[in-house]
matplotlib code that plots the C-alpha trace (Angstrom):
import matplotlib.pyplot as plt

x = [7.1, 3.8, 3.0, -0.1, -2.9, -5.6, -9.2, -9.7, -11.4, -10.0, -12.6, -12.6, -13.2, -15.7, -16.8, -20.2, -21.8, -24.9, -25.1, -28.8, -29.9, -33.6, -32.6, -32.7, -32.0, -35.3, -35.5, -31.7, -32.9, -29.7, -27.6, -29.3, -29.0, -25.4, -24.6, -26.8, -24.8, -21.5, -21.8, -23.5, -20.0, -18.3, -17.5, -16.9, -19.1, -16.7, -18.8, -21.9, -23.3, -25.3, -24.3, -26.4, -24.8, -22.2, -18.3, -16.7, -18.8, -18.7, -14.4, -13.6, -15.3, -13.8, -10.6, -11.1, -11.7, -9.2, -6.4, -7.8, -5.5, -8.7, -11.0, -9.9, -12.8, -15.4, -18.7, -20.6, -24.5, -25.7, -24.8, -23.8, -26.7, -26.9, -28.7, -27.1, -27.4, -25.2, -21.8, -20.3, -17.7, -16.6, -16.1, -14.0, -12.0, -9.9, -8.2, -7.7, -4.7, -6.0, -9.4, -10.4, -11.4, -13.5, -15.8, -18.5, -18.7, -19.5, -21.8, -24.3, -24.0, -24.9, -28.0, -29.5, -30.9, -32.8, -33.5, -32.6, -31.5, -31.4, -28.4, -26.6, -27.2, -25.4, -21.7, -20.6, -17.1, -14.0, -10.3, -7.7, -7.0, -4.1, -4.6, -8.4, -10.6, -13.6, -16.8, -19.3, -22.4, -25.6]
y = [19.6, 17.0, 15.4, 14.5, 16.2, 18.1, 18.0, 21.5, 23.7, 26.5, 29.0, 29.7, 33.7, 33.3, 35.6, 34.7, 36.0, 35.1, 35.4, 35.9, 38.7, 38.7, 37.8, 40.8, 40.0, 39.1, 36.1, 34.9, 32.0, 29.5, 32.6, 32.9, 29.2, 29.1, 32.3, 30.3, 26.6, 28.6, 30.5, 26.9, 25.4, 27.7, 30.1, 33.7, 35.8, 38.4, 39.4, 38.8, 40.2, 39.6, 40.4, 40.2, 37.3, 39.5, 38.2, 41.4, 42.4, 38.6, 38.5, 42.0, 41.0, 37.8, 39.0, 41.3, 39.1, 36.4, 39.6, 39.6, 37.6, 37.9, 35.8, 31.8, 30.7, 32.4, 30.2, 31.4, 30.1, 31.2, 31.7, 28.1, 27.2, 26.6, 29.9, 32.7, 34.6, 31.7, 32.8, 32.0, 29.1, 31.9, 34.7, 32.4, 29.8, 32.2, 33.1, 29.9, 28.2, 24.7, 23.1, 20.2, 18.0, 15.7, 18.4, 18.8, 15.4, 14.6, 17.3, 16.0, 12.4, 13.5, 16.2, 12.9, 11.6, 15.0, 16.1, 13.6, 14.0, 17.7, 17.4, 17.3, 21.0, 22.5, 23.8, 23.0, 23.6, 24.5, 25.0, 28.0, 30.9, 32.8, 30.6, 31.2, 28.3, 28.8, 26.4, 27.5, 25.8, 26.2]
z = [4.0, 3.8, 0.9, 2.6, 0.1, 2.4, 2.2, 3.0, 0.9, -0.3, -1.5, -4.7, -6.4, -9.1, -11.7, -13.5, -16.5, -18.2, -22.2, -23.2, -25.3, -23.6, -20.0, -17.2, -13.6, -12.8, -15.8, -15.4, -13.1, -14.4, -12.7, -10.0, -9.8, -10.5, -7.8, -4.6, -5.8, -5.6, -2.0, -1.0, -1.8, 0.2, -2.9, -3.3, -6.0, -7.7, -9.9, -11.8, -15.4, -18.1, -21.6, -24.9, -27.1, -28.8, -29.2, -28.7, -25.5, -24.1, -25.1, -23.5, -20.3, -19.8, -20.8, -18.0, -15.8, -16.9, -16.1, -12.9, -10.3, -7.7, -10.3, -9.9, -11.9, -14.7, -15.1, -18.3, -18.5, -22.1, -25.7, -26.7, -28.9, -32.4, -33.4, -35.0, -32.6, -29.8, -29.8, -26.3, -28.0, -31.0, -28.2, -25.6, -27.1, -28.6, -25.2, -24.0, -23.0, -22.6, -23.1, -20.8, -24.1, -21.9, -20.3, -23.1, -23.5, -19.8, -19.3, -22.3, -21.4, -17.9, -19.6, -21.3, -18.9, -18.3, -21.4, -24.1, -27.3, -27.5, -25.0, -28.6, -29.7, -26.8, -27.1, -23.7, -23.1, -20.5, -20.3, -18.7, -19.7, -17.7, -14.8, -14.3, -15.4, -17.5, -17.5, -20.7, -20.2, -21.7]

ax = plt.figure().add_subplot(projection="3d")
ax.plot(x, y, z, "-o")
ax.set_aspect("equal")
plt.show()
């Protein structure tokens, strides 16, 4: 047996859902985004939605998803503002097994540069859940 590590990808099954209560297909442009970066990477799309920002819709999807053994990873884009209406962060963190602390924090040190100080309003987060890694990202 090698302990040699390989540099082989290994495609990855990814579920993605967009959070936005006044996005349709044709307006969800971070999706769309998100969908073309993961096949470019040599991905598989499981599945994509979008979801108004409710908990209870957003938790019973990705805890469908998260039961899933075919779905290795869930990216959310959406619902991790400040408004009342954001609730990405309340409906997810609640299933999750581990958070990767660091990953908020990277992402807005990396969004400064882009957009500056608001980089501090967004939510930002990831961890596992049942062996399925979740990314939340504005």
């Amino acid at each position: 047996m090698s302990s040699i590590p390989s540099n082989e990808l290994k495609p990855l099954k990814v579920a993605l859902l967009t959070v936005s209560d006044t996005r349709g297909p044709e307006q969800d442009t971070s999706g769309q985004f998100l969908e073309d970066s993961i096949v470019e990477a040599g991905h598989q799309m499981t599945a994509r939605r979008i979801l108004p920002d409710d908990v209870y819709l957003v938790r019973a999807l990705v805890s469908h998803w998260i039961a899933d053994s075919e779905v290795h990873v869930v990216i959310i884009t959406g619902g991790t503002g400040l408004l009342e209406r954001d609730s990405t962060p309340e409906a997810i963190k609640p299933l999750m097994d581990k958070t990767v602390e660091g990953f908020g924090e990277e992402f807005r040190r990396l969004s400064a540069a882009e957009i500056g100080s608001s980089t501090v309003q967004s939510r930002a987060f990831a961890g596992m859940a049942n062996h399925t890694v979740i990314f939340c990202l504005p």
